[in-house]
N, C-alpha and C positions, 0 to 999 in steps of 0.2 A: 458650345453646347455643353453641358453640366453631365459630369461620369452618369454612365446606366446604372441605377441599383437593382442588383443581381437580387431575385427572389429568394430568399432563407428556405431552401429547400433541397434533400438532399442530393446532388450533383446524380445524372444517368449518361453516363458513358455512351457516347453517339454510336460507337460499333457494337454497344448492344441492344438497340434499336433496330441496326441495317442485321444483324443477327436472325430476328424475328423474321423466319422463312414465312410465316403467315401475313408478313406484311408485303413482303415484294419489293422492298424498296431499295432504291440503286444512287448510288452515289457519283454524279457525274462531271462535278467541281470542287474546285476549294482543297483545302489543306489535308492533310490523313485525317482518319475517324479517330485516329488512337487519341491527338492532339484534342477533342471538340468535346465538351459536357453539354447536357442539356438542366435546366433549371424548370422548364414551363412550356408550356404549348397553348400557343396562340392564334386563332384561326381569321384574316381580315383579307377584305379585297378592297382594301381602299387603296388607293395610287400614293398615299402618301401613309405610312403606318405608324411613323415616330411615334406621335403622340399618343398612340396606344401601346407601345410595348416597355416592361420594364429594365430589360436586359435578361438576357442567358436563356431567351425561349428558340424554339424550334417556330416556326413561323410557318402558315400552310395559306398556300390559294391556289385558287383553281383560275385566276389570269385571267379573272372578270374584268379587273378594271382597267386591261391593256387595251391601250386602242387598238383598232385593228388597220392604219398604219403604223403600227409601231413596231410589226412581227419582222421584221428585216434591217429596224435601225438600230442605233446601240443608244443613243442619246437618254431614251427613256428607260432604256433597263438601268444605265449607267449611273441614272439619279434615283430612280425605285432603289437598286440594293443600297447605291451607299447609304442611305438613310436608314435601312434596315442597320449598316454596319453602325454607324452613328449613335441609334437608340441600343445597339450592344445584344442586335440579336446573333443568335449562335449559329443558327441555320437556317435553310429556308427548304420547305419541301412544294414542291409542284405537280399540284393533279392532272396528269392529264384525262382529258374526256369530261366534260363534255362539250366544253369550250373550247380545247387545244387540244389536236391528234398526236401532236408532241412535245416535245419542250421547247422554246423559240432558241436559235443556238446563239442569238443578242443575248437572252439573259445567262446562258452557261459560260458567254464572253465575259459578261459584266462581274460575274459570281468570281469567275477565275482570275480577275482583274484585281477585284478586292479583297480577295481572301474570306467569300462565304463560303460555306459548303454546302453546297445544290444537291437536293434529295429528287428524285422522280418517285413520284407515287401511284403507282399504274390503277388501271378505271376499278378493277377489282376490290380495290382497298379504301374505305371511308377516311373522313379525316376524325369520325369519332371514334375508327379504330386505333388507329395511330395516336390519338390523346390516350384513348384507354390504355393501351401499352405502354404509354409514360409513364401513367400511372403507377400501373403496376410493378413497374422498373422501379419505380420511385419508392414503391413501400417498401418492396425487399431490401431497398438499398435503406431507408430508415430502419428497417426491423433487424439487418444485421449491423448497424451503427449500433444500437440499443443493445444487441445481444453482447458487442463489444466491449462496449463500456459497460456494461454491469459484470461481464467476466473479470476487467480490469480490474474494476473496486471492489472485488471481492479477494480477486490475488494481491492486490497493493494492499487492502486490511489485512490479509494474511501476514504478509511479507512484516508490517509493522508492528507485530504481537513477536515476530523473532526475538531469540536472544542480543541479534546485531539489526533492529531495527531500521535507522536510518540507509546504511550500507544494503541491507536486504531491498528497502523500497525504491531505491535507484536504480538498483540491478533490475526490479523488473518493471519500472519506468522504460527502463530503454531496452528491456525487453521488448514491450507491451508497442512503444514507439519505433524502433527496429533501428535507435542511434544512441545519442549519449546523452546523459544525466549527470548534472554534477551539483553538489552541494557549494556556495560561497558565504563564510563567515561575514563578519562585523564588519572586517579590515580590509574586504574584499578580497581574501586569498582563497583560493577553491583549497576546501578542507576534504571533500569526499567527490569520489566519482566512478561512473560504474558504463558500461556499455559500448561500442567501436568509438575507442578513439579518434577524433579527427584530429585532422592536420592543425599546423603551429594559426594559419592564419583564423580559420575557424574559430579555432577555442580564444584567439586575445579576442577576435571581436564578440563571441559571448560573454567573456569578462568583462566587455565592455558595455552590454546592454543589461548587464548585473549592475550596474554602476547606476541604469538610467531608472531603476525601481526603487533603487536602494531608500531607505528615507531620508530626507532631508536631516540636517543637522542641528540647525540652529533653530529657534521658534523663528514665525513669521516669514517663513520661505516658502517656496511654492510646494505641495505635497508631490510628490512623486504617485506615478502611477502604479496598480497593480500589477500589472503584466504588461507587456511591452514585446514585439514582435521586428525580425531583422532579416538578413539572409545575409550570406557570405560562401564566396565561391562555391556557388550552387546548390549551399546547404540550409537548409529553413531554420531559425533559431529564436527562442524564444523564454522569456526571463518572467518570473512570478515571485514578487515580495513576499514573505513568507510574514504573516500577520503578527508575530510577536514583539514589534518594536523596537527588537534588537538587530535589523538590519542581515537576518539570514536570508538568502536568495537562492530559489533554482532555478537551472538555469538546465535548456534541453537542444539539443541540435540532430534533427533527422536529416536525412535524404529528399523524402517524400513528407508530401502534409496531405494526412488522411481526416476524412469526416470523423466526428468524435475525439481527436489529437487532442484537443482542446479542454476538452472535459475530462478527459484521463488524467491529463497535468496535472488541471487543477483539483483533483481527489487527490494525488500524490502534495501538493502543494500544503492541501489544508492536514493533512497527515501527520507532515515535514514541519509545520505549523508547532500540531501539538506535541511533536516528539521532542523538536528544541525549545520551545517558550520554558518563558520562569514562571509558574503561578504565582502573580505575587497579587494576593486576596486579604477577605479577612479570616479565610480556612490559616493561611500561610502564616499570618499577624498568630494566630492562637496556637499554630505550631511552634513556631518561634518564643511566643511567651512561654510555653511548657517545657520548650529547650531550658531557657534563662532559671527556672524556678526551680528544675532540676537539679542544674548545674550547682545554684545555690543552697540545695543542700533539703530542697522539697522531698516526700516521699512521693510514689508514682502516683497511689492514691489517693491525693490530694491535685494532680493534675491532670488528671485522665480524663476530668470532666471536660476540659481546654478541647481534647482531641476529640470530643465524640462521645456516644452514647456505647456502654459497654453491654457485654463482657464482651472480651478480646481474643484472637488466633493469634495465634506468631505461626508466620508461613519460612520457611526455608526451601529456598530456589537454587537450583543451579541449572547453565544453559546446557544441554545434550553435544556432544562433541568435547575438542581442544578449543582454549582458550577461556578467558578469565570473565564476566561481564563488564560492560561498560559502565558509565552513569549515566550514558542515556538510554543504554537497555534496561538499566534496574529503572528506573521512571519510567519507562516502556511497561514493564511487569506491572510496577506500581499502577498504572491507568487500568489494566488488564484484572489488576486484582479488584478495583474502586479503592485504592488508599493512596498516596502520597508520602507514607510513612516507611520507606525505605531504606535499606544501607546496606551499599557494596563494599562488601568486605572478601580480599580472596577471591576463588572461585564461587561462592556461595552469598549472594542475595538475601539478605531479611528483611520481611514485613508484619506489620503491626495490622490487621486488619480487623474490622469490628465482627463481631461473630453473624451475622445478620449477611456478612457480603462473604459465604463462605464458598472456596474459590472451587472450581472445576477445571480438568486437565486443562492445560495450556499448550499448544503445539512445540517443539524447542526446548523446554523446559522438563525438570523433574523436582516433585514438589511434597517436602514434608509440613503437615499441618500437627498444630499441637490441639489438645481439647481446648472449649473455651474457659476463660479463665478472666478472673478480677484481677484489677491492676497490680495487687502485692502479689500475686503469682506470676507476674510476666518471666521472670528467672525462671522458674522452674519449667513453663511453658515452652520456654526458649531450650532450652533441654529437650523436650518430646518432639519439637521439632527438626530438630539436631538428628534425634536417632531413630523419627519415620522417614527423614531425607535417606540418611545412611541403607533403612532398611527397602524402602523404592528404587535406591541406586541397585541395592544387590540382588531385589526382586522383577530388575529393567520391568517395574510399574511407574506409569506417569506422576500418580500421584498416590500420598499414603497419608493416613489419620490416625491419630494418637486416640486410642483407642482407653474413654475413663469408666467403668464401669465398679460398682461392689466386688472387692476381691477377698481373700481369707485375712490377705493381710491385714485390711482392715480392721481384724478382730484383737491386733496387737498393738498395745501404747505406741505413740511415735518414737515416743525416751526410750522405750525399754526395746523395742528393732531396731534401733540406731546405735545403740549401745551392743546388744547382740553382731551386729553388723561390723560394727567396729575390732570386735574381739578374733569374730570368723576372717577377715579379710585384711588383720592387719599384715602378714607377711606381704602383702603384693600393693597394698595402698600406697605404697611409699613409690611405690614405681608407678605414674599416670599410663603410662603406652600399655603396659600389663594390666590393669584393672579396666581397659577402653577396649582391650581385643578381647578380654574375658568378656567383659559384658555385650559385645558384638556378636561374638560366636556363640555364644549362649541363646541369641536370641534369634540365634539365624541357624538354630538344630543342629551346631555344630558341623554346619558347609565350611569347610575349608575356601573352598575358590569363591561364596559370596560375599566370606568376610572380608576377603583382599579386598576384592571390590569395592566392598564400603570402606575400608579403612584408608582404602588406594596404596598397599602394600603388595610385596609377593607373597603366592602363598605358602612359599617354603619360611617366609618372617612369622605367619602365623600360625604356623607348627611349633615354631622354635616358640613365642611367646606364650602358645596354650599349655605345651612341656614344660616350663621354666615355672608357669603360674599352679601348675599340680605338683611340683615340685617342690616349692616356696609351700603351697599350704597342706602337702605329704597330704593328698587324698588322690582318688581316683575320679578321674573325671568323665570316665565311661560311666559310670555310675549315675542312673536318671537321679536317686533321694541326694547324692550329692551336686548333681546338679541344679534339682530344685533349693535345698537349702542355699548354696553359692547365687542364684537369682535373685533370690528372696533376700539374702545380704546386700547384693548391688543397687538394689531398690533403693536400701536406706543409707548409702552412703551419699 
């Protein structure tokens, strides 16, 4: 006889059916409730029911079509259920009334014989109530699949906008699953992993059904599957090719396999997907060229056309906490912002972004943006980013903008304030640390403790350098008009 196909629908725990005090119903054979799902409910008094049931139903008669010698033999019960167990039904419930005063104890032999589990459904209870109750078992138990997994992929997009992307969405992978997640490279070595470690035998046989997605090597070979499912010492395991061609694989091992498992992954999967792939496009081809023409001695504004449509941000990023970014967290950012145009340098993140995709806070991160600006100002842009990062860090704001508006200064030649500039500021230009804590503290009203911050000093260092710098240029730097003049110099240097 050919396997039952189980109905696609979501599993109803048998003891919470026998639950339902409105139903009455009594369980008089067969295996525990704990053990039994239901899938469907199917109501037939035919003596032979195979042919109508698909598997995983709950099965109801009211014992029409037992003959009536048959209430004391076992022969007939013995071949009604196995055939029940055959087509792969789950259980069988028996009306009594108005046919049967009881339940025949031939068929509670037979039930216990075969391992069904025998329902009594007493006279008081329909069998369209009992459908209805599956029912409704049935949606709650769709409707909190659903609430599930949209909670999931909301916290796994979350998790992947981190500053530690990949590592974040693992963790609550096997959160989300209640076991483990692990990342496998190229070479098949598991590079990341997050969640209750299982045991030695477990984890080789997930390495090993990593193997069985993995892609193929050579052309002309047979493609490997996308996902691929295993168990090992009692633990459900399961491996999903990660779409980039480069042979990355996750790979998950629970205890339990819950409705929805499945769908969780694979958001985490396609995630995983786009956190490690190379885009390699014709965006990437025009990056690349604009690299090459650079290099060779282009000006920007002769390649910026290669990139995009201007004017341009320069974003400056850094993650919240210890620790440095990755380069798959900066192309984390980079997707986060719409650019591709990245570079981890340091603790600090740069992006080239078009002014059109101007970004907003980002969870993890803290973010100076400069004005927008044409390609021969990217330098200086790169500067206003610099020091509304610095001044976000010391104002714990998520993000900050460089702020270009008509100023006084404006009313002065560029030669002739740069030159002024030069003359006010030379004792302390020669020293960079002095001239970068001058014009930090100046801009941060002369806070002591927000300057450390942004400069990531103590603030007994930038006492000593504000003293040394009033000192060098013998004024007083309580003073607001020598303050504003000292501003007004650092502008132009």
């Amino acid at each position: 006889m050919p396997d039952p196909a189980v109905p696609p629908t979501p599993p109803v725990p048998l003891t919470a059916l026998l639950a339902r005090e409105d139903l009455g119903l009594r369980q008089l054979a067969g295996p525990p409730a704990e053990a039994v799902v239901l899938h469907w409910v199917h109501t037939s008094e035919m003596a032979d029911p195979y042919p109508y049931l698909l598997g995983g139903e709950l099965l109801l008669s009211a014992g029409v079509h037992i003959p009536g010698a048959a209430d004391s033999g076992t022969s007939y019960f013995d071949g009604y259920v196995s055939r029940i167990v055959a087509a792969g039904g789950a259980a069988l419930g028996f009306g009594v009334a108005p046919v049967h005063d009881t339940v025949p104890e031939a068929l509670v032999a037979a039930c216990g014989a075969h391992g069904l589990p025998l329902l009594e459904v007493p006279p008081r209870t329909t069998f369209s109530g009992v459908a209805r109750a599956v029912w409704q078992l049935m949606a709650e138990a769709r409707l909190a699949e659903l609430r599930r997994v949209t909670e999931a992929q909301q916290s796994l997009a979350a998790a992947a906008s981190r500053p530690d992307p990949v590592p974040s969405v693992l963790r609550q992978l096997a959160q989300r699953l209640g076991g483990w997640a692990a990342l496998y490279g190229p070479e098949g070595a598991e590079i990341a992993g997050a969640g209750r470690e299982p045991g030695g035998e477990v984890r080789a046989a997930l390495a090993r059904l990593a193997q069985v997605v993995r892609p193929a090597g050579g052309p002309g070979e047979r493609a490997a599957p996308a996902s691929a499912t295993d168990s090992a010492a009692g633990v459900h395991l399961a491996a999903y090719s990660l779409g980039t061609g480069h042979g990355f694989v996750l790979g998950v091992a629970a205890h339990r396999r819950a409705p929805g498992d499945h769908t969780v992954a694979s958001v985490a999967a396609v995630l995983l997907t786009l956190l490690t792939g190379e885009q390699q496009s014709g965006t990437g081809a025009a990056r690349s060229s604009a690299l090459v023409r650079l290099l060779l001695g282009a000006p920007p504004e002769e390649v910026a056309g290669l990139l995009g449509d201007g004017p341009w941000l320069v974003v400056h990023a850094r993650p919240d906490g210890d620790g440095a970014p990755d380069l798959v967290a900066a192309s984390a950012l980079g997707a986060a912002l719409g650019s591709a145009l990245v570079d981890a340098a340091g603790d600090v993140v740069r992006a080239l972004v078009p002014a059109g995709r101007a970004p907003d806070p980002l969870p993890g991160w803290t973010l100076g943006v400069s004005a927008a600006v044409a390609p021969h100002d990217w330098p200086a842009a790169d500067t206003q980013a610099a020091r509304a990062l610095a001044r976000a860090r010391a104002t714990r704001s998520a993000l900050l903008r460089h702020s270009a508006r008509p100023a006084l200064a404006d009313l002065v030649p560029a030669g002739e304030a740069a030159a002024h500039a030069r003359a006010v500021l030379t004792p302390v230009t020669a020293h960079p640390a002095l001239t970068e804590t001058l014009r930090t503290w100046l801009s941060l009203h002369g806070s002591w403790d927000r300057t450390a911050v942004a400069l990531s000093v103590h603030r007994n260092t930038v006492r000593q350098r504000v003293a040394r710098c009033a000192a060098l240029l013998e004024t007083d730097l309580d003073d607001p008009d020598v303050r504003m003049e000292l501003w007004f110099a650092l502008r132009h240097v």
